[in-house]
N, C-alpha and C positions, 0 to 999 in steps of 0.2 A: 632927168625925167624923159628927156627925148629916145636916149638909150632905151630903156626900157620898153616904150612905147615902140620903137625897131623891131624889139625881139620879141616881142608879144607878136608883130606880124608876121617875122618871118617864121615863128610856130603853129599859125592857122590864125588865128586872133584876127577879127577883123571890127574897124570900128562900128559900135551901136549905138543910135538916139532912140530913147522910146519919149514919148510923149506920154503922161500918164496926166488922167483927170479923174479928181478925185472931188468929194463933197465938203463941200467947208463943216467944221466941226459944230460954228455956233447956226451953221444956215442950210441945213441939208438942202435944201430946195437950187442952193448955187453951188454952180462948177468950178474949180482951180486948178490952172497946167501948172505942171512940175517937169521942166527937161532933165532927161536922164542922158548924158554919155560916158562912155567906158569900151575898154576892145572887151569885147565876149567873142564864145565860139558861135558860131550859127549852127545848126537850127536849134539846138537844148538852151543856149543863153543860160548860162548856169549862173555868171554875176547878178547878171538880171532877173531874174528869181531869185537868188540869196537876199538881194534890194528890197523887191516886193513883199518878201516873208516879211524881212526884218519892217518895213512900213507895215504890215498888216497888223503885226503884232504889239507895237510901238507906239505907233502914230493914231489916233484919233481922227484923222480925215479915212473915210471909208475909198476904198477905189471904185471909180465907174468902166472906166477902159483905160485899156494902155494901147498903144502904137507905136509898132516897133520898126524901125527902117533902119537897114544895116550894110553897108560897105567895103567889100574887101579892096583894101588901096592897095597892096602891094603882096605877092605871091613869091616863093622862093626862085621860082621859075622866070622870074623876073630880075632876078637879081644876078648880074656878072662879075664878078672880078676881071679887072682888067690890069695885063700883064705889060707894062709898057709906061715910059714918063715922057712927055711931051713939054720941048722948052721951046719958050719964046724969046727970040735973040739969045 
């Protein structure tokens, strides 16, 4: 898993939480957070849309908002190979 999760970053991928609240099915009048995270690309979020379709179309709780807060933790440009082995005694 964690592999993956590497190469999804070093391809542009950066990690996304959206918070989505939606209305409960039997209580329109009350609100429900649902955490969302996944690496999407910023700014299209194309996961995050695929998500939301498939809940709109699916799911029975209607959406009110989503919020979406997204973090790139690591850039290629960050990354070095290092040529050299370091021993101790």
């Amino acid at each position: 898993m964690g592999d993956r999760d590497f190469r999804a970053q070093l391809s542009g991928f950066s990690l996304t939480t959206a918070e989505i609240l939606y209305r409960m099915p039997d209580h329109p009048a009350l609100l429900q957070s649902y955490i969302w995270q996944d690496y999407d690309v910023h700014p299209r979020f194309p996961r995050l849309k695929t998500f939301l379709d498939f809940w709109s179309q699916n799911l029975d709780g209607k959406l009110y908002r989503v919020i979406v807060a997204h973090r790139r933790l690591l850039t290629p440009a960050e990354v070095r190979l290092v040529d050299g082995e370091f021993r101790v005694h």
